[in-house]
PDB file of N, CA, C and O in Angstrom:
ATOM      1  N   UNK A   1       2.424   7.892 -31.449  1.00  0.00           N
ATOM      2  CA  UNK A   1       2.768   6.973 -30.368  1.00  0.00           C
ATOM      3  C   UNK A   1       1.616   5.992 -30.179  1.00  0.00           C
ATOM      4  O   UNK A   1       0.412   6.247 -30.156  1.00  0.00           O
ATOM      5  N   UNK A   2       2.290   4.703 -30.034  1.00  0.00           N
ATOM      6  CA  UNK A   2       1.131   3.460 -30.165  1.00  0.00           C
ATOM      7  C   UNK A   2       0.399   3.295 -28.483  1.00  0.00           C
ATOM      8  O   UNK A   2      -0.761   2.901 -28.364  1.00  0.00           O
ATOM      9  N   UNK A   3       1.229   3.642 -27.311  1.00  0.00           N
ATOM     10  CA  UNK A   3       0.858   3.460 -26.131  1.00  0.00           C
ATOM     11  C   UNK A   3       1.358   2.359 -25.867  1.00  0.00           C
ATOM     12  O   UNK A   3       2.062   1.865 -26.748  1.00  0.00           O
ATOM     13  N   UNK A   4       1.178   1.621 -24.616  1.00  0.00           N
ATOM     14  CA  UNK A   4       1.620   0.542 -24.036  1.00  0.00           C
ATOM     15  C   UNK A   4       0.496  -0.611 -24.526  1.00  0.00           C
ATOM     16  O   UNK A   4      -0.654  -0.553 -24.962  1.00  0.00           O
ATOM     17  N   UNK A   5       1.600  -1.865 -24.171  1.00  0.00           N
ATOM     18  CA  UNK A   5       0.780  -3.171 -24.297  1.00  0.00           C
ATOM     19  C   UNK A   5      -0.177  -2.911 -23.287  1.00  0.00           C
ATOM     20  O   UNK A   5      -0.446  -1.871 -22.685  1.00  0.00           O
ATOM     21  N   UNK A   6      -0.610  -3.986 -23.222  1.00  0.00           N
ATOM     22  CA  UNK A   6      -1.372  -4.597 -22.303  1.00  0.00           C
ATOM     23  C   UNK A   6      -1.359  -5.171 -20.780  1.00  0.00           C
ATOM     24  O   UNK A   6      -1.983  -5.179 -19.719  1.00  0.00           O
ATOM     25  N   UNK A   7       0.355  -5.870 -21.759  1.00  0.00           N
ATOM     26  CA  UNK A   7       0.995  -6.983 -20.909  1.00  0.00           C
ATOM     27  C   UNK A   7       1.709  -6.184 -19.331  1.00  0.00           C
ATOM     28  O   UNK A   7       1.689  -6.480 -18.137  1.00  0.00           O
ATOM     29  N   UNK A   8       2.546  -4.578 -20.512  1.00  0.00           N
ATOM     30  CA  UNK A   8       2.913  -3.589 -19.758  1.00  0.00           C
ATOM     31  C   UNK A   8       1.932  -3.128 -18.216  1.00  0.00           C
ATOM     32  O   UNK A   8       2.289  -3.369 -17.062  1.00  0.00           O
ATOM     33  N   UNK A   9       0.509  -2.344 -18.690  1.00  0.00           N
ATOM     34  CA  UNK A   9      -0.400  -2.072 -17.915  1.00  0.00           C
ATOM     35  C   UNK A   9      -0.862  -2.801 -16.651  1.00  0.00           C
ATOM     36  O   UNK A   9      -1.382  -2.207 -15.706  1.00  0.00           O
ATOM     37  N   UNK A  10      -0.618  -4.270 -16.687  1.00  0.00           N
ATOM     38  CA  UNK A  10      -1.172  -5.060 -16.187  1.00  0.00           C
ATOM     39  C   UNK A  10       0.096  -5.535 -15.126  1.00  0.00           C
ATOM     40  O   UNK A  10      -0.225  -5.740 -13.955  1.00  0.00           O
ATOM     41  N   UNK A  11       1.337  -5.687 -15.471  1.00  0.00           N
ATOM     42  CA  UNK A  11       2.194  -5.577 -15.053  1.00  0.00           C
ATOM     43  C   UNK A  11       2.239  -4.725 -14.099  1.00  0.00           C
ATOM     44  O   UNK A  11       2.269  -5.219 -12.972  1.00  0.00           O
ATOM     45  N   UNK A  12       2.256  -3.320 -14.196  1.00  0.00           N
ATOM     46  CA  UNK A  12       2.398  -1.713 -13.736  1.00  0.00           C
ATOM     47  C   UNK A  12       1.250  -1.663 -11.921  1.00  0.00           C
ATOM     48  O   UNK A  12       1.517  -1.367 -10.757  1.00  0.00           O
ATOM     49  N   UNK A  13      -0.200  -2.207 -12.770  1.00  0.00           N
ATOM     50  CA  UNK A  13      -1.010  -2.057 -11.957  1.00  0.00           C
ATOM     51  C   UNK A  13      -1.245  -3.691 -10.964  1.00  0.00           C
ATOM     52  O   UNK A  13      -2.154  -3.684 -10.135  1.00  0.00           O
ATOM     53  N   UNK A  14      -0.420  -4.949 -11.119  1.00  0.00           N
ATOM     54  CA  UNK A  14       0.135  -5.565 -10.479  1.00  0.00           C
ATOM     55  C   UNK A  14       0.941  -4.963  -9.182  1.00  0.00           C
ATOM     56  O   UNK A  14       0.753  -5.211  -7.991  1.00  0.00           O
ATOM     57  N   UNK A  15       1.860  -4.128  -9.772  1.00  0.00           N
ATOM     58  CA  UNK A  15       2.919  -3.664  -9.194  1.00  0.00           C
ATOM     59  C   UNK A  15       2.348  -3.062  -8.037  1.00  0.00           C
ATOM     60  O   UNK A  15       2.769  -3.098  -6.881  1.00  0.00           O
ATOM     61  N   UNK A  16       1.146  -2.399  -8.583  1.00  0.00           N
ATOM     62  CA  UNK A  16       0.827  -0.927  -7.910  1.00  0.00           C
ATOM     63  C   UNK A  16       0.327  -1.858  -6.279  1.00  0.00           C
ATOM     64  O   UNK A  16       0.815  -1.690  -5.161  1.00  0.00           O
ATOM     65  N   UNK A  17      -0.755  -2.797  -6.684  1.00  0.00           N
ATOM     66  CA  UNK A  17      -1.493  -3.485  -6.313  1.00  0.00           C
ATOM     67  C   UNK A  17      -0.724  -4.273  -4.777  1.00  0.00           C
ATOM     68  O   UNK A  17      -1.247  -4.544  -3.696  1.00  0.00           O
ATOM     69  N   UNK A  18       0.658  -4.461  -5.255  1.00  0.00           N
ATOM     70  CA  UNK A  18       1.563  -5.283  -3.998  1.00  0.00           C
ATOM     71  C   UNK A  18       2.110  -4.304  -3.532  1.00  0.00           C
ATOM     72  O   UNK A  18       3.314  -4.514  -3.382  1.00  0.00           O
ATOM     73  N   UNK A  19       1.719  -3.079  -3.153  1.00  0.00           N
ATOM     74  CA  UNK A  19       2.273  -1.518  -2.187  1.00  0.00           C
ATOM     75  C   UNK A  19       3.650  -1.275  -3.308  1.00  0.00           C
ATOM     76  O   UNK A  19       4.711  -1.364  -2.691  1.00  0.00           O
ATOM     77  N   UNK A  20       3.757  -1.110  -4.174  1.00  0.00           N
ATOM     78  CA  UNK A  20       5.048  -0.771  -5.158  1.00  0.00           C
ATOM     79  C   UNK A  20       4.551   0.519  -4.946  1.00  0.00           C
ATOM     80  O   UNK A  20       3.327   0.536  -4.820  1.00  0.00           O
ATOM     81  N   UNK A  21       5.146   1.685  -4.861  1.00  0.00           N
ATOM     82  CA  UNK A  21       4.987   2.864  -4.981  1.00  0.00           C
ATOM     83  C   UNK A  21       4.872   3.044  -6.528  1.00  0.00           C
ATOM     84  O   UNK A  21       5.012   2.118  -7.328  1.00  0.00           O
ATOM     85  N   UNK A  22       4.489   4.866  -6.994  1.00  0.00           N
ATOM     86  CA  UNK A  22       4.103   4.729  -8.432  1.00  0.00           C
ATOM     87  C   UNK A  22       5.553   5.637  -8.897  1.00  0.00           C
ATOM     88  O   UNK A  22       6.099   5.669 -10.000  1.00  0.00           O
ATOM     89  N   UNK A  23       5.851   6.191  -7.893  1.00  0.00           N
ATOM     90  CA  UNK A  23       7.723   6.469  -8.622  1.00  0.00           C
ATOM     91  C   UNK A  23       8.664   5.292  -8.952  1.00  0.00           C
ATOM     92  O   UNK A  23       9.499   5.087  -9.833  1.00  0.00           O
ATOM     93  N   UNK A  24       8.128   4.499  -7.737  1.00  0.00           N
ATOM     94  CA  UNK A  24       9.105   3.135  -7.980  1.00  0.00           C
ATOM     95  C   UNK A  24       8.690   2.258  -9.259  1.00  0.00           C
ATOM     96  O   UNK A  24       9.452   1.523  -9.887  1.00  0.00           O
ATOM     97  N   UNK A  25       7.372   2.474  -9.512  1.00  0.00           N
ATOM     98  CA  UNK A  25       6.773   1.712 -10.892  1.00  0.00           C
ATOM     99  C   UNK A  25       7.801   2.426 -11.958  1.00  0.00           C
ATOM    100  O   UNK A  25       8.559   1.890 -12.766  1.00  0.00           O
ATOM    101  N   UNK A  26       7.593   3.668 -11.717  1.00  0.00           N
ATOM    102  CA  UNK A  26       8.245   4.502 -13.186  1.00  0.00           C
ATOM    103  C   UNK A  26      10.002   4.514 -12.834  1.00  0.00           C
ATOM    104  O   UNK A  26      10.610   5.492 -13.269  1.00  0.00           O
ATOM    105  N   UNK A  27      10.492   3.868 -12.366  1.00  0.00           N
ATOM    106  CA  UNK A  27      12.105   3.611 -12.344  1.00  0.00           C
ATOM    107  C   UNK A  27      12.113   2.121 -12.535  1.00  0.00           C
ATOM    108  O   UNK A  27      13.114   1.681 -13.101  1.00  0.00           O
ATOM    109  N   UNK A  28      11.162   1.232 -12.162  1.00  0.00           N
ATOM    110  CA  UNK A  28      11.230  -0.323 -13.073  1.00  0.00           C
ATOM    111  C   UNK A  28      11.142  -0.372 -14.310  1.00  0.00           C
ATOM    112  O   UNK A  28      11.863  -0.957 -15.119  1.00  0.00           O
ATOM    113  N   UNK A  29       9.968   0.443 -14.504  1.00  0.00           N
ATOM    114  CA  UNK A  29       9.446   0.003 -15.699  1.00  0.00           C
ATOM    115  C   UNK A  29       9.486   1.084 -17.060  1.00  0.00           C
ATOM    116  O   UNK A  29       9.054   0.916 -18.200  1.00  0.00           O
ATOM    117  N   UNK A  30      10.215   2.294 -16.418  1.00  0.00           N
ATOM    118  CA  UNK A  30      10.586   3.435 -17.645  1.00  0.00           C
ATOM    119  C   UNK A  30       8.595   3.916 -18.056  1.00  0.00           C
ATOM    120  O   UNK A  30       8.237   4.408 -19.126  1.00  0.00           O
ATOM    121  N   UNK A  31       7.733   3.613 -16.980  1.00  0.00           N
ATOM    122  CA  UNK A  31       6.287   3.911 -17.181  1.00  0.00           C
ATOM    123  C   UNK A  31       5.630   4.990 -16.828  1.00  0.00           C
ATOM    124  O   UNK A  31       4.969   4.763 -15.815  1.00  0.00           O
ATOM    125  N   UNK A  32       5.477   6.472 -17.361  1.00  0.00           N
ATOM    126  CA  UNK A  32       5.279   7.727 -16.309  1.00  0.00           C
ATOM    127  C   UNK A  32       4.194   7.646 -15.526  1.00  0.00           C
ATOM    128  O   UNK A  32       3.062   7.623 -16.011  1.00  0.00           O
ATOM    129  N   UNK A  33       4.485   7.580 -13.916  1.00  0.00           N
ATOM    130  CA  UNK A  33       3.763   7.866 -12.560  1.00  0.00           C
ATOM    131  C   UNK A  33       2.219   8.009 -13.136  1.00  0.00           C
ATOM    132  O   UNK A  33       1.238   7.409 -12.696  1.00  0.00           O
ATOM    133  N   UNK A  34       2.252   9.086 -14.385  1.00  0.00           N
ATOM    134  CA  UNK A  34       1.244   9.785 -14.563  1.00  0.00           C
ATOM    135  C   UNK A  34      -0.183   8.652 -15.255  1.00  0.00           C
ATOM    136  O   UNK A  34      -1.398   8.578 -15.072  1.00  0.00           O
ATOM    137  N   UNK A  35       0.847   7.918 -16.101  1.00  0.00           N
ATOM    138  CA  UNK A  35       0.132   6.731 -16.713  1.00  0.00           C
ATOM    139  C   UNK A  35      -0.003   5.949 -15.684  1.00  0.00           C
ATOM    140  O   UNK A  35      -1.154   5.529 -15.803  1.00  0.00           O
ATOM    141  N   UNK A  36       0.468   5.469 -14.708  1.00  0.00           N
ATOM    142  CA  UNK A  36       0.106   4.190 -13.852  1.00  0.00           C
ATOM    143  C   UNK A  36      -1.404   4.884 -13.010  1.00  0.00           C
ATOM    144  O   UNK A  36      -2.438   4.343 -12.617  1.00  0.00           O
ATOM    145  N   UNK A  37      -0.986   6.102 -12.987  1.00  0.00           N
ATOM    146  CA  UNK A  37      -2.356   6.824 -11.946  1.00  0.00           C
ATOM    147  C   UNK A  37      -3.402   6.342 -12.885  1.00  0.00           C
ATOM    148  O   UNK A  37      -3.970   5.274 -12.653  1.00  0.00           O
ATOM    149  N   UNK A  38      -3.683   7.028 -13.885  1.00  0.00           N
ATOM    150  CA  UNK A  38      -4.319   6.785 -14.754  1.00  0.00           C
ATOM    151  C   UNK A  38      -4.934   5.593 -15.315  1.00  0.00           C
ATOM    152  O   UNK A  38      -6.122   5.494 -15.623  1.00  0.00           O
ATOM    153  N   UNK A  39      -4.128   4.783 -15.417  1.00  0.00           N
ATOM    154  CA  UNK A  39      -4.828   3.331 -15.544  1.00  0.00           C
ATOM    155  C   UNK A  39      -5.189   3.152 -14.365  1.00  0.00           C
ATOM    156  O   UNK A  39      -6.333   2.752 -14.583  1.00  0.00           O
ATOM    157  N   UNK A  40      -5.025   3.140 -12.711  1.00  0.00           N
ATOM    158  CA  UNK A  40      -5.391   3.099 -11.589  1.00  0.00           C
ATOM    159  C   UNK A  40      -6.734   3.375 -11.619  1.00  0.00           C
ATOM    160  O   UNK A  40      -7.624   2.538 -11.469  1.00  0.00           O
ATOM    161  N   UNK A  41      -6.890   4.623 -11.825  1.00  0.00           N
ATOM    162  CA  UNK A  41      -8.056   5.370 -12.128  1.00  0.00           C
ATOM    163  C   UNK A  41      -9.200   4.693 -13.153  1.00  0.00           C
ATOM    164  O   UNK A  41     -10.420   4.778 -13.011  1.00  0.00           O
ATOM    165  N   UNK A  42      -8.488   4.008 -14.206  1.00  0.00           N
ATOM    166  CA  UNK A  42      -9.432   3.449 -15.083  1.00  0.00           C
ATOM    167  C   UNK A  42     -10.143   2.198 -14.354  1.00  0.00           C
ATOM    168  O   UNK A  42     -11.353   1.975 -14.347  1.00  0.00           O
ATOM    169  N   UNK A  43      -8.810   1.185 -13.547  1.00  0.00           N
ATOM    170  CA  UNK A  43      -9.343  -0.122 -13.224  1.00  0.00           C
ATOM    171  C   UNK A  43     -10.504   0.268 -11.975  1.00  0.00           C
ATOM    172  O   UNK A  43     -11.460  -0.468 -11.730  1.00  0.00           O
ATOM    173  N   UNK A  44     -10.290   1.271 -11.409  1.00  0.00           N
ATOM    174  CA  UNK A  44     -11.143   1.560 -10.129  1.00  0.00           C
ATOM    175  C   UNK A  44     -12.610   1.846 -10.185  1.00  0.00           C
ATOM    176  O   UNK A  44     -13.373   1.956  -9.225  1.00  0.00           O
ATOM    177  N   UNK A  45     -12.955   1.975 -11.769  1.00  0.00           N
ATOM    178  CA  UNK A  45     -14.325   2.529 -12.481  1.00  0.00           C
ATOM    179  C   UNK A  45     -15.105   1.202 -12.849  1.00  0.00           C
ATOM    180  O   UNK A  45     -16.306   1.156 -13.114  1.00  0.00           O
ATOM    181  N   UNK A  46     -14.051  -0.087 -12.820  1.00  0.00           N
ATOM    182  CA  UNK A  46     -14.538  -0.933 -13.379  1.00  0.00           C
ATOM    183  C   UNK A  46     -14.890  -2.335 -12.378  1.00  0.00           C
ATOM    184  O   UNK A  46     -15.160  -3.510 -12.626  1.00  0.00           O
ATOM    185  N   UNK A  47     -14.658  -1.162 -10.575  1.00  0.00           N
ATOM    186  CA  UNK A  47     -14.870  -2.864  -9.595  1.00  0.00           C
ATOM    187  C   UNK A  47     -16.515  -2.035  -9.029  1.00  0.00           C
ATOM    188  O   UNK A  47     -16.938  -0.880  -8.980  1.00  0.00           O
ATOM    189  N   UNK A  48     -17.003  -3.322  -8.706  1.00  0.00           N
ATOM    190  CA  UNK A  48     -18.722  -2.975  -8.132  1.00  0.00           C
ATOM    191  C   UNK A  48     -18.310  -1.691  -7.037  1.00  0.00           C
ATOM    192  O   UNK A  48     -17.256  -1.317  -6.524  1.00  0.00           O
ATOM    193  N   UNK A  49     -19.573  -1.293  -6.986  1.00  0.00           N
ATOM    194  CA  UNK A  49     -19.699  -0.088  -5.791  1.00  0.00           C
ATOM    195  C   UNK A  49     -19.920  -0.719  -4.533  1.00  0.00           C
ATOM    196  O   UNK A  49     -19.680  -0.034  -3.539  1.00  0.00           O
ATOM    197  N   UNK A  50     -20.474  -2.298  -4.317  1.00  0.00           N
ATOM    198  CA  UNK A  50     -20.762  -2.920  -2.906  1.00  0.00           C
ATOM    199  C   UNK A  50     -19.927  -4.055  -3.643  1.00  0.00           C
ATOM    200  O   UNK A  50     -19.500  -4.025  -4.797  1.00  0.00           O
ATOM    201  N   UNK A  51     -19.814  -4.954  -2.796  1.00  0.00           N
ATOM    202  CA  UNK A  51     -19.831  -6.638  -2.810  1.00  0.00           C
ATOM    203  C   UNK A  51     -21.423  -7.077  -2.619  1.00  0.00           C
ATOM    204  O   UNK A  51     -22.099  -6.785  -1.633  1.00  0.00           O
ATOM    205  N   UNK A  52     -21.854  -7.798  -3.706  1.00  0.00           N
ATOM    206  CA  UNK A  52     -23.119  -8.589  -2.626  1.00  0.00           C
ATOM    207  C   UNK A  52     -23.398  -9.027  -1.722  1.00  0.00           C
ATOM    208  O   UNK A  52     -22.679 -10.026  -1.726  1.00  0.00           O
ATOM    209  N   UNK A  53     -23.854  -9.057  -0.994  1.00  0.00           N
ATOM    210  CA  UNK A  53     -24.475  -9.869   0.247  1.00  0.00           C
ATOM    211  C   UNK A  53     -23.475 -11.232   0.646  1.00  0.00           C
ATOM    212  O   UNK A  53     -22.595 -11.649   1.400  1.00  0.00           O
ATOM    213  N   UNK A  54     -24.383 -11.559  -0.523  1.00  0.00           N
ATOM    214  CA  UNK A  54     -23.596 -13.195  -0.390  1.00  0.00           C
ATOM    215  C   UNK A  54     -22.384 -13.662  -0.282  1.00  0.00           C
ATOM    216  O   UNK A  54     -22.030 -14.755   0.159  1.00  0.00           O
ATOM    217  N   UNK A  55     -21.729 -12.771  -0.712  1.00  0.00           N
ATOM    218  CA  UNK A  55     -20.003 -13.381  -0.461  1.00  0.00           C
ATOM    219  C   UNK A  55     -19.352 -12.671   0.753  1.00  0.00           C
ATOM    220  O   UNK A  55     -18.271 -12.088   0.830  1.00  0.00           O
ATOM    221  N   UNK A  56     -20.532 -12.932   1.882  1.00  0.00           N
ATOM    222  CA  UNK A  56     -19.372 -12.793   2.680  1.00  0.00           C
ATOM    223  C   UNK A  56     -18.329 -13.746   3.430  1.00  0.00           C
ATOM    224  O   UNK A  56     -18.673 -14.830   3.900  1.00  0.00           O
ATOM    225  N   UNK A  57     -16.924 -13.211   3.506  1.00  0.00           N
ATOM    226  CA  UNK A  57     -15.797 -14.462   3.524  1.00  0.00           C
ATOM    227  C   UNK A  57     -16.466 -15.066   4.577  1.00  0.00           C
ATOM    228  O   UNK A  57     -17.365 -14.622   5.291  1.00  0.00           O
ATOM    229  N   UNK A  58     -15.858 -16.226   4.574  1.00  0.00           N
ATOM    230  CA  UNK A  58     -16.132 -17.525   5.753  1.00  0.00           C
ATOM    231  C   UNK A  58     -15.238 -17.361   7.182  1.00  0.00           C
ATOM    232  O   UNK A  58     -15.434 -17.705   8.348  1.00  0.00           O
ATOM    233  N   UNK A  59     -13.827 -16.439   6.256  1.00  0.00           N
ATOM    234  CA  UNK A  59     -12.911 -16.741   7.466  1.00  0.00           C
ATOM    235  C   UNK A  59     -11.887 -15.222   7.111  1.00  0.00           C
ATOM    236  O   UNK A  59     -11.429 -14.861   6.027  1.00  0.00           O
ATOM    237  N   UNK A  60     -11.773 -14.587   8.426  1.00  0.00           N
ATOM    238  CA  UNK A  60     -11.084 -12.859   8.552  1.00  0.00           C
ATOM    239  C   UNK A  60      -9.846 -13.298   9.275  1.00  0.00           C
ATOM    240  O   UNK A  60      -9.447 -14.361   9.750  1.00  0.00           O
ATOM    241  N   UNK A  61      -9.401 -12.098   9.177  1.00  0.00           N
ATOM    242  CA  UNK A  61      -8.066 -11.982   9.754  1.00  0.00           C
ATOM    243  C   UNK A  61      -7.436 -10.848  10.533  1.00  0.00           C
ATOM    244  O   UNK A  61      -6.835  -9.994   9.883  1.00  0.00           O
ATOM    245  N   UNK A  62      -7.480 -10.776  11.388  1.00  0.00           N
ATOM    246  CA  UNK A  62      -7.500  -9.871  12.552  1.00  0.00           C
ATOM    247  C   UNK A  62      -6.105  -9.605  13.011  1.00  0.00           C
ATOM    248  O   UNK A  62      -5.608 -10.668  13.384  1.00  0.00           O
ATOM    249  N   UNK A  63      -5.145  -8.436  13.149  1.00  0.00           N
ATOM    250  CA  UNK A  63      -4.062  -7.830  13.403  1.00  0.00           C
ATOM    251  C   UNK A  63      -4.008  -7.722  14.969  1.00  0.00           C
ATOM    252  O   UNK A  63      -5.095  -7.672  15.546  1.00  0.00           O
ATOM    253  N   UNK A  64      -3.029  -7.688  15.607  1.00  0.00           N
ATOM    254  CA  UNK A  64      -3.402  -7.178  16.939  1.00  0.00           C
ATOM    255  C   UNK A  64      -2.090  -6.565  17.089  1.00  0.00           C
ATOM    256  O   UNK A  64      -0.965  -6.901  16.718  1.00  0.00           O
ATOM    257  N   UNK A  65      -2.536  -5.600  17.719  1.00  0.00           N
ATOM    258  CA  UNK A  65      -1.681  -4.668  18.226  1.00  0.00           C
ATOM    259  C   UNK A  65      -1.519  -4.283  19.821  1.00  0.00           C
ATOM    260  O   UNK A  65      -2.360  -3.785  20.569  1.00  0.00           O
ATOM    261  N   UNK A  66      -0.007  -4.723  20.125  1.00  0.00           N
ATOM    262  CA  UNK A  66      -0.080  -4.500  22.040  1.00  0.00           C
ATOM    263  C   UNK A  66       0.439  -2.901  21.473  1.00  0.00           C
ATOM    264  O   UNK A  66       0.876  -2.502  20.393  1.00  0.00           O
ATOM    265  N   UNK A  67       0.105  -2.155  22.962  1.00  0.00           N
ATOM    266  CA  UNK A  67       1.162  -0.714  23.306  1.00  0.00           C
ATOM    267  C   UNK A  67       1.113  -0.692  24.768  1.00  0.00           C
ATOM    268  O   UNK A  67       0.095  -1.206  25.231  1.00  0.00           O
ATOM    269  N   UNK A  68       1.596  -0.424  25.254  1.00  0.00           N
ATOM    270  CA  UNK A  68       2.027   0.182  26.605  1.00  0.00           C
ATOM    271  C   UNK A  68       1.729   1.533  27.043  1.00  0.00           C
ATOM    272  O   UNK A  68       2.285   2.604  26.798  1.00  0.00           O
ATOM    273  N   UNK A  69       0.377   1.125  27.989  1.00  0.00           N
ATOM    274  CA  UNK A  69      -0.032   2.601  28.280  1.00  0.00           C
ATOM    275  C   UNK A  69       0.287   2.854  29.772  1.00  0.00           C
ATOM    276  O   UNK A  69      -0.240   1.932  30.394  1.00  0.00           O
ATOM    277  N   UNK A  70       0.850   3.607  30.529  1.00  0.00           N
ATOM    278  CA  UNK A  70       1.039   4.248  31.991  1.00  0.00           C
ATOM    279  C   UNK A  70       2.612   4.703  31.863  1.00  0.00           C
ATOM    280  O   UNK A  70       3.093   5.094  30.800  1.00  0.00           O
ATOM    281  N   UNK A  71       3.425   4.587  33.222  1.00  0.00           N
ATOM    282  CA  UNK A  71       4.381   5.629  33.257  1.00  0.00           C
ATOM    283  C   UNK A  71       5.339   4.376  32.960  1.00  0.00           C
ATOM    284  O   UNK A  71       4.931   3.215  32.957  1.00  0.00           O
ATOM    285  N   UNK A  72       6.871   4.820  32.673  1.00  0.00           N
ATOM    286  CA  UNK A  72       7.464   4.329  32.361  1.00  0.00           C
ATOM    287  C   UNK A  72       8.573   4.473  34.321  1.00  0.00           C
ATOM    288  O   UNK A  72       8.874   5.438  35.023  1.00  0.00           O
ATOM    289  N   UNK A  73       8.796   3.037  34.444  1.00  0.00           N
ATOM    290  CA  UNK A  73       9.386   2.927  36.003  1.00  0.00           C
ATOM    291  C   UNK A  73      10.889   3.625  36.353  1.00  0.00           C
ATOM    292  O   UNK A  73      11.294   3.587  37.514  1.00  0.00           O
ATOM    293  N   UNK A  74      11.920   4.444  34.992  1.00  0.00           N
ATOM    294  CA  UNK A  74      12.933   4.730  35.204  1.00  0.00           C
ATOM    295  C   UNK A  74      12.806   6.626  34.679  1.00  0.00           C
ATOM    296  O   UNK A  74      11.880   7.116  34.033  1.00  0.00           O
ATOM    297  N   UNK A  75      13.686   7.146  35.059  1.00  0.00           N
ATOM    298  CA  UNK A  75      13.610   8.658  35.006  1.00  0.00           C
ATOM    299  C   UNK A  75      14.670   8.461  33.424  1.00  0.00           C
ATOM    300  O   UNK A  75      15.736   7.875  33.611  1.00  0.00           O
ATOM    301  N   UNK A  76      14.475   8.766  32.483  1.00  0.00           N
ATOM    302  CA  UNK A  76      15.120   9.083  31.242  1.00  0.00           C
ATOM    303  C   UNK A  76      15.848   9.914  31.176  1.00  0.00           C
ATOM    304  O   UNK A  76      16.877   9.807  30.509  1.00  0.00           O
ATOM    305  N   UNK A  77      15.563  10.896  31.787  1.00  0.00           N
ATOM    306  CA  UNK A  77      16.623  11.903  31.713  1.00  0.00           C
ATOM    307  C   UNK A  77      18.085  11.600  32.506  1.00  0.00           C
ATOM    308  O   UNK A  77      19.253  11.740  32.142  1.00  0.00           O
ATOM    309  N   UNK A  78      17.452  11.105  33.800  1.00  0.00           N
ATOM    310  CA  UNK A  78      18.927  10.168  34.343  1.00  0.00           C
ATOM    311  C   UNK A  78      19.679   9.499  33.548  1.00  0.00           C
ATOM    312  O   UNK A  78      20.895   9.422  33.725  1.00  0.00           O
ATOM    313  N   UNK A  79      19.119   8.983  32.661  1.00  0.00           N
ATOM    314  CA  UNK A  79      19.301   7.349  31.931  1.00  0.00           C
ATOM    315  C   UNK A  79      20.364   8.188  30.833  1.00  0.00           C
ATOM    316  O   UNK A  79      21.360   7.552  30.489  1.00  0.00           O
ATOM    317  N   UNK A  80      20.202   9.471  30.320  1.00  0.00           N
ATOM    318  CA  UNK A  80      20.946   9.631  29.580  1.00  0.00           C
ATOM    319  C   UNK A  80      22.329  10.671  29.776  1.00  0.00           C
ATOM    320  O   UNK A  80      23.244  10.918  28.990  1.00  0.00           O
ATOM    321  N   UNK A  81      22.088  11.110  31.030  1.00  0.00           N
ATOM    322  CA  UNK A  81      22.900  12.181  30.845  1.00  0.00           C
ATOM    323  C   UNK A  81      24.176  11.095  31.823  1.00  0.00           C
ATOM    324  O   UNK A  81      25.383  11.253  31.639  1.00  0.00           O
ATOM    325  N   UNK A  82      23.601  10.007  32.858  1.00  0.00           N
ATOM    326  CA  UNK A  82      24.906   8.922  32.995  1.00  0.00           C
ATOM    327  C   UNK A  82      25.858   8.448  32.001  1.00  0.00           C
ATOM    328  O   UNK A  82      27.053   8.269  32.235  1.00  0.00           O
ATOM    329  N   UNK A  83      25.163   8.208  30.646  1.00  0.00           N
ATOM    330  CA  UNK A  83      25.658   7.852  29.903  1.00  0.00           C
ATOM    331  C   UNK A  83      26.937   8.579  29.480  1.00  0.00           C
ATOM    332  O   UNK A  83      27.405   8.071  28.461  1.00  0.00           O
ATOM    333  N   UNK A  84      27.479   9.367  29.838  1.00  0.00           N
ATOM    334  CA  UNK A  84      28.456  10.605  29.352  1.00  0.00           C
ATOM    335  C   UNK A  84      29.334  10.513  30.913  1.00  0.00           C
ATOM    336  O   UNK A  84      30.269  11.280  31.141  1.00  0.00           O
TER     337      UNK A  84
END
């Protein structure tokens, strides 16, 4: 067995790269889970252990998240058993 291209691998770990799951890789691409880990594993040996100094970005991007913390103003249990 010759193994995969290149073109394949790169593809696979693309995939992996945009949240593709690695079952979902191996039902696109007929590629076993086991190989995508694996090359995963290879590309991960090959990025620096820090970033330098110097590149740090100019400009971040920050998520925000509301939740609702205290009591809620209606009794739920009312709320559902009216329903019936």
């Amino acid at each position: 067995m010759l193994g995969y291209s290149q073109d394949v691998k790169e593809m696979c770990l693309k995939m992996y790269c945009n949240g593709i799951g690695l079952r979902q890789i191996e039902r696109y691409t007929d590629v076993s889970h086991n190989s995508v880990i694996n090359w995963v594993k290879e590309a991960a040996t090959q990025l620096p252990e820090f970033l330098p100094i110097d590149t740090i970005p100019e400009v971040g991007e920050l998520d925000k998240l509301q939740t609702f913390v205290g009591s809620k103003k209606r009794d739920l249990a009312m709320d559902w058993s009216e329903s019936f």
